[in-house]
C-alpha positions in Angstrom: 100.8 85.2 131.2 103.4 86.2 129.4 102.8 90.1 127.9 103.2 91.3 124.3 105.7 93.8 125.5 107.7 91.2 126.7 107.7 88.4 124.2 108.5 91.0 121.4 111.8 91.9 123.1 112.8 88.8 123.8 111.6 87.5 120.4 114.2 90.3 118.7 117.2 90.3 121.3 118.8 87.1 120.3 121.1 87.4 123.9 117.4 87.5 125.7 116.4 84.8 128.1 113.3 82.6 126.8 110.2 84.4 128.5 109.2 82.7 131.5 106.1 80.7 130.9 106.8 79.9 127.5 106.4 76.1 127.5 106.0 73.4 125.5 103.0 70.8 124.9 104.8 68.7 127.8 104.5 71.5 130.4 108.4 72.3 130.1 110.2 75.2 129.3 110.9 75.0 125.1 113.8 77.6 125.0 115.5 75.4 121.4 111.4 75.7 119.9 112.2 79.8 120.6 115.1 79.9 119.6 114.3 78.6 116.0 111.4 81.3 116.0 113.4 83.9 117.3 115.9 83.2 114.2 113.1 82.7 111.8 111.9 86.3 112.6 115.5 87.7 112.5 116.3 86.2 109.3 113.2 86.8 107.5 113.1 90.5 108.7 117.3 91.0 108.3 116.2 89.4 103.7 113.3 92.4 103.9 116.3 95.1 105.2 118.7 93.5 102.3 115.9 93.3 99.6 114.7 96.9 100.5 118.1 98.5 100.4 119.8 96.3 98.2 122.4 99.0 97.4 123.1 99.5 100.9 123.8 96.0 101.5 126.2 95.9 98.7 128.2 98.6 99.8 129.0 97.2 103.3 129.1 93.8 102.4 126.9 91.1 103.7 128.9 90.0 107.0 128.4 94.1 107.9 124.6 94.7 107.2 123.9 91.4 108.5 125.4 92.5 111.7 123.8 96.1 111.2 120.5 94.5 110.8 120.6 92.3 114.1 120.8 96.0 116.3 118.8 98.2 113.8 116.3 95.0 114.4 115.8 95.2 118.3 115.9 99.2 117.9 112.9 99.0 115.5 110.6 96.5 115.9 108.1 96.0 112.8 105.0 98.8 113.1 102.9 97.2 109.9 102.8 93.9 109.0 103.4 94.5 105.5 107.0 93.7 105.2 107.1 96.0 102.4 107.1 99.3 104.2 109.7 97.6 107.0 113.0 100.1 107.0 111.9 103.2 107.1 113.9 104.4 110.1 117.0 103.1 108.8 118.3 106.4 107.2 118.0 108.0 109.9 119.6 105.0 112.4 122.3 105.0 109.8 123.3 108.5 110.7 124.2 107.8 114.3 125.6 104.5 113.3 129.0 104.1 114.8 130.4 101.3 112.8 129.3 103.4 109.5 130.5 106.7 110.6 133.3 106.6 107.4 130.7 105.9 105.0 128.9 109.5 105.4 127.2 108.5 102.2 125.4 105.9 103.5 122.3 107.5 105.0 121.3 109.7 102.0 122.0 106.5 100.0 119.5 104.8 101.7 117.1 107.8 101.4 117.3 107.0 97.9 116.5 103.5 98.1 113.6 104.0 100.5 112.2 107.2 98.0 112.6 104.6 95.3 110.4 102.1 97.5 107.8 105.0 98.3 107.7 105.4 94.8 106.6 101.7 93.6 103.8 101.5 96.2 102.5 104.9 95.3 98.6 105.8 93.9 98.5 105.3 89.9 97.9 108.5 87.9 96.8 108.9 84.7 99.8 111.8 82.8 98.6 114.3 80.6 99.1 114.0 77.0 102.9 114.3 76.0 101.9 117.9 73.6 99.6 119.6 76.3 102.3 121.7 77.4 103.6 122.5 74.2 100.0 123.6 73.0 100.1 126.2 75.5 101.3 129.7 75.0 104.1 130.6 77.1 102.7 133.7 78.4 99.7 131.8 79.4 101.8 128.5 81.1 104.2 131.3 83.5 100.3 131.4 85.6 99.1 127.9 85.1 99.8 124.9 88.2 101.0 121.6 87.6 100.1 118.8 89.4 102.7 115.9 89.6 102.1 112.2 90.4 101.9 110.6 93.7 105.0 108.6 92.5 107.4 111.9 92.0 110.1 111.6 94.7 113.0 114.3 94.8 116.1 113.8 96.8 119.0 116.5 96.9 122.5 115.8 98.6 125.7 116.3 99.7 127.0 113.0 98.5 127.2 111.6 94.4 123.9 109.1 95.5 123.0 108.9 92.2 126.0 107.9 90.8 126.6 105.9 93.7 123.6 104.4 92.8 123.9 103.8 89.2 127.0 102.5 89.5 126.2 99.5 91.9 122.6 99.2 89.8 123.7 99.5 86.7 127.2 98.8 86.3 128.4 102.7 85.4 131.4 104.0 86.1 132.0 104.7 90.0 131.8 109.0 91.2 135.0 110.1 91.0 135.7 113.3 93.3 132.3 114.2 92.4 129.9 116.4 94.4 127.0 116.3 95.5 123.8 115.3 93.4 119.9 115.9 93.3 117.8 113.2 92.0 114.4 112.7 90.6 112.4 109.5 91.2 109.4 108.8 88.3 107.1 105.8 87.6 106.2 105.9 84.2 105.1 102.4 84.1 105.6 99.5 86.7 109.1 100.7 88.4 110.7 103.5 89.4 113.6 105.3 87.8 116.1 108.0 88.9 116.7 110.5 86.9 120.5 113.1 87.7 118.8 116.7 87.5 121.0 119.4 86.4 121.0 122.5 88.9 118.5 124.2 89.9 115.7 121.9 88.5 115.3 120.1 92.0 114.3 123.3 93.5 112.1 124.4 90.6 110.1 120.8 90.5 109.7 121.5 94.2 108.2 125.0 93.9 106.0 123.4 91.5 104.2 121.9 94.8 103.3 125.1 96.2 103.6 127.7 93.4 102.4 128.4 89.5 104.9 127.3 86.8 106.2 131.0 86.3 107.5 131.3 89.8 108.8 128.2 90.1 110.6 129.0 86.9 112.1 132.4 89.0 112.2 130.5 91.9 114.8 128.1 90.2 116.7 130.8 88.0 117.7 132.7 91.8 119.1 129.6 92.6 120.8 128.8 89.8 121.2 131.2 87.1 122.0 128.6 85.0 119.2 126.1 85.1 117.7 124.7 82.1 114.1 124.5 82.0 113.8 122.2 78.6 115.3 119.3 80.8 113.8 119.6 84.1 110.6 119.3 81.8 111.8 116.9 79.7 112.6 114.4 82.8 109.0 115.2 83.9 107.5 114.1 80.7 109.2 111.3 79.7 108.6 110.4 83.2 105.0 110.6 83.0 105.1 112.8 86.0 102.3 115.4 85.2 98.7 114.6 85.8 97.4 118.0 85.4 98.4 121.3 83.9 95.5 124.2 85.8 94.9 127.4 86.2 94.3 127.0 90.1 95.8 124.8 92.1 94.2 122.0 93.1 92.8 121.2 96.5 
């Protein structure tokens, strides 16, 4: 009897012996018959890695992430069978990745792509209407709490990922000595979009988790004294990221 444990590693280490017991209708040992399985499974689960993180894979180059793929493969096995949530360690495995140690972008890149991901399979929500905010007096909108869709991702960095991104996505010019970037992920209809925020607004979107929209707003302005409110809202509704405007927050 040959044990799941077992099978599983040998079915994902492609130098692993054929399990003993595995046999074929004749009685015999049918190590070719698992060997085309064994490559079946690596192949099938190396196209989810490259169709998940197609960024990623176009950035190192096909001979590279195919390779990549093989070890971050045996490392971590599928835990769902929906192949669509498959990859969700590979930030972090990228981080302690030898080979990609040059590439220090690479991780936070792929943070991206996987927040992009999250954001696609997340809960529909209905946004408020575009004017609701505007029909509020300003006085009375610094103690109100905004709840934001299940598809809202933020990502803040080091590394130019959005440009990275944008520029391997949608053709745009390359970063060129340019720091590092926060992004913000909506879902205003079927697919997700990043949006570059300016400073501070990562931080005040964030407070908006936690906090009423007035100290989010001084939240954001400590951190950067410069931060424009008009676009970090602006992002949000165009994004159709608001599904609520309160005056608690809701539980």
């Amino acid at each position: 009897m040959i044990s799941q444990d077992a099978f599983t590693q040998a079915l994902l280490d492609p130098n692993a012996a054929t399990p003993a017991g595995l046999i074929d209708p004749k009685g015999e040992t049918a190590p070719k018959r698992f060997a085309v399985y064994r490559n079946n499974v690596a192949v099938s689960l190396t196209n989810a890695l490259k169709e998940g993180f197609p960024v990623v894979h176009k950035l190192v180059g096909d001979d590279f992430f195919t390779a990549m793929a093989s070890i971050f493969i045996r490392k971590h096995p599928p835990q769902n069978p929906l192949m669509m949530h498959y990859g969700a360690e590979l930030p972090n495995f990228l981080t302690n990745f030898a080979p990609a140690a040059k590439l220090g972008y690479l991780p936070d890149v792929a943070r991206l792509e996987l927040a992009m991901r999250k954001s696609y399979h997340a809960a529909d929500a209905r946004p408020v209407a575009a004017d609701l905010l505007s029909s509020i007096e300003p006085d009375a909108l610094m103690s109100m709490y905004l709840t934001l869709a299940p598809a809202v991702q933020i990502l803040r960095s080091r590394w130019p990922i959005y440009s990275i991104w944008a520029a391997n996505m949608l053709d745009a010019e390359p970063p060129n000595g340019a720091g590092g970037q926060a992004v913000l992920i909506t879902r205003a209809e079927f697919d997700p979009v990043p949006h570059l925020l300016g400073v501070g607004a990562a931080t005040f979107i964030g407070a908006l988790a936690e906090h009423n929209f007035g100290t989010a707003h001084d939240t954001a302005l400590t951190a950067a004294p410069n931060f424009d409110l008009t676009a970090a809202l602006g992002a949000l509704l165009a994004g159709n990221a608001i599904t609520s405007i309160t005056e608690s927050p809701l539980t």
